[in-house]
LOGU-733951 format. One record per residue (C-alpha): x, y, z; chain; residue in one letter. Coordinates in nm, 4 decimals. Layout:
BEGIN
<drengu u="X" v="Y" w="Z" unit="A" code="A"/>
...
END
This chain:
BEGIN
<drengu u="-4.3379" v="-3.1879" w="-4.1640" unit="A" code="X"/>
<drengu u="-4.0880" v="-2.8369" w="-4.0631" unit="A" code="X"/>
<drengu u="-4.0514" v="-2.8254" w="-3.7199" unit="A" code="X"/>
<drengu u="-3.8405" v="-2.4391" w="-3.7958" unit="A" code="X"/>
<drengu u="-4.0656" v="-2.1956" w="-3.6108" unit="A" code="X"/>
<drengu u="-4.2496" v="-1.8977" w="-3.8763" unit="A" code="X"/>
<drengu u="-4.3827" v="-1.5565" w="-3.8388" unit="A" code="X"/>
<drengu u="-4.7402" v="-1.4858" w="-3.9389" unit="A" code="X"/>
<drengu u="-4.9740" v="-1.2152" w="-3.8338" unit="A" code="X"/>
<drengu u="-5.2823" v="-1.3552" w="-3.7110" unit="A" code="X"/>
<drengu u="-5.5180" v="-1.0698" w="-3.7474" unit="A" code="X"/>
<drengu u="-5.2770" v="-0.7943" w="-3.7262" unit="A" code="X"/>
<drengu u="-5.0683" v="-0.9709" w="-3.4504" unit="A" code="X"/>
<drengu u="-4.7459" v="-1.1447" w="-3.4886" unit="A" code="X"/>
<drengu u="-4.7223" v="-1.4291" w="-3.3719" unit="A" code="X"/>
<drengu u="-4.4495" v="-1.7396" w="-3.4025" unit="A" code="X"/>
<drengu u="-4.5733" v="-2.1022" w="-3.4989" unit="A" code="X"/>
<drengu u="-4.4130" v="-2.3774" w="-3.5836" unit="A" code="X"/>
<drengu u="-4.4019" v="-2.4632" w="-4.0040" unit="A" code="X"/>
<drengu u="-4.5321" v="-2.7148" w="-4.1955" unit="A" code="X"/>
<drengu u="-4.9057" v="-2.6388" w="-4.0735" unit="A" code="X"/>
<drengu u="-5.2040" v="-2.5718" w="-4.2864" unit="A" code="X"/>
<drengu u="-5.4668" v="-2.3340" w="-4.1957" unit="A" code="X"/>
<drengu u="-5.6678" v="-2.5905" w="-4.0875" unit="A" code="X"/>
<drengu u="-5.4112" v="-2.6978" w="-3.8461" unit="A" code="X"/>
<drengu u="-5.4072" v="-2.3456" w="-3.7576" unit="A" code="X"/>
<drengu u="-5.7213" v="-2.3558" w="-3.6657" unit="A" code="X"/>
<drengu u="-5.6927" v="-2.6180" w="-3.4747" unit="A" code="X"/>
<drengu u="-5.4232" v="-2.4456" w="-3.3071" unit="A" code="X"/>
<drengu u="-5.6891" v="-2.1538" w="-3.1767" unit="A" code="X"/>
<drengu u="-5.9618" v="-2.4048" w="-3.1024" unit="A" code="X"/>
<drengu u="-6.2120" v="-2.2616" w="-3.4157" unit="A" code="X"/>
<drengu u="-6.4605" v="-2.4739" w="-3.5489" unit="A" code="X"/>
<drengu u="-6.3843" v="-2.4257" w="-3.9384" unit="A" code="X"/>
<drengu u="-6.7590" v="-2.4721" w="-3.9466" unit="A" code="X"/>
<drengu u="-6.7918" v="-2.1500" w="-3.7780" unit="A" code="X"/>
<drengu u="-6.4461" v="-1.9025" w="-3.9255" unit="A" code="X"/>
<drengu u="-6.4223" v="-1.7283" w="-4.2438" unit="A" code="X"/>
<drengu u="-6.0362" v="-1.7583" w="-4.3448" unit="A" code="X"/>
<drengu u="-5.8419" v="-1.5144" w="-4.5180" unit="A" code="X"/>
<drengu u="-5.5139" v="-1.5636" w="-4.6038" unit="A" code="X"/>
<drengu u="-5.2613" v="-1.2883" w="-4.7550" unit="A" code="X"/>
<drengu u="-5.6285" v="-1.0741" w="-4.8260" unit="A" code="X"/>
<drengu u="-5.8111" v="-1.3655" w="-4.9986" unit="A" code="X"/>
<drengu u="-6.0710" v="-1.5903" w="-4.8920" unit="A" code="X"/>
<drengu u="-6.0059" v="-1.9545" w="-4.8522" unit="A" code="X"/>
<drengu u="-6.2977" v="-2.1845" w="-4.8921" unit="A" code="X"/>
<drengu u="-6.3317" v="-2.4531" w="-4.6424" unit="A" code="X"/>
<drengu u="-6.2329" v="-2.7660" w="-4.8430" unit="A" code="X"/>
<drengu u="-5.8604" v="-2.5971" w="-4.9057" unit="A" code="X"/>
<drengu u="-5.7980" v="-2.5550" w="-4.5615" unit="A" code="X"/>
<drengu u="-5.6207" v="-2.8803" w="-4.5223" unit="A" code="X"/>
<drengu u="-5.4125" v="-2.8479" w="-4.8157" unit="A" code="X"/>
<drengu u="-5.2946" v="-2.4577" w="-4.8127" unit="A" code="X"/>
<drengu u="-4.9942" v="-2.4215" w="-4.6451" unit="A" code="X"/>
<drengu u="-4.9377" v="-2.1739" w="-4.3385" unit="A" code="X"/>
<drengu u="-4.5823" v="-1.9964" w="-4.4371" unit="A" code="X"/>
<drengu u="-4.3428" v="-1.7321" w="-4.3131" unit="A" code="X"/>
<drengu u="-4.4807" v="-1.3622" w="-4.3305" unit="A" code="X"/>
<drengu u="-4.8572" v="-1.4933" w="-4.4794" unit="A" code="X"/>
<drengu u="-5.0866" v="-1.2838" w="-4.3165" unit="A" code="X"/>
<drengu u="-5.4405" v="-1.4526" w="-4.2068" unit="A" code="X"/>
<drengu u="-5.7883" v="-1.3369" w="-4.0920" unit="A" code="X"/>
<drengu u="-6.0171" v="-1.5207" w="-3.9167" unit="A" code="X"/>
<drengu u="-6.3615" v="-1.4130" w="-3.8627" unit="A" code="X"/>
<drengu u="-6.5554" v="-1.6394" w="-3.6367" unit="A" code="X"/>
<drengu u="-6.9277" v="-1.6007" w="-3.6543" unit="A" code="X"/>
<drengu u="-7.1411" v="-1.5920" w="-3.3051" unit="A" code="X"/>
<drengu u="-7.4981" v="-1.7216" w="-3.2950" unit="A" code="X"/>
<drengu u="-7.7212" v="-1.5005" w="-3.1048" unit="A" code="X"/>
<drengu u="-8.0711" v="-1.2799" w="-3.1930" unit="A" code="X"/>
END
């Protein structure tokens, strides 16, 4: 695993993380339930199984849209 810090935008906003993560350890990183987050890297979906294995890299840009319960 990097330990050489990246830059990603994080929906819209830069921010500076260390590489070698994948978005799940992204998540992880923002305390999101993957249950519960649509991901979008670089403007296309990622399905939940391929979190663990897609790598987080320097200038990706990722959405996450986390879904609230409520009536």
């Amino acid at each position: 695993m990097t330990t050489a810090t990246i830059r990603v935008l994080v929906n819209g906003e830069a921010r500076h993380l260390p590489g070698g993560q994948s978005l799940l350890d992204l998540l992880r990183h923002f305390e999101l339930d993957p249950r519960a987050v649509v991901v979008e890297l670089n403007r296309t979906i990622v399905r939940r199984p391929a979190l663990e294995t897609t790598p987080v890299q320097d200038g990706d840009a990722v959405e996450l849209v986390h879904f609230v319960g409520g009536g």
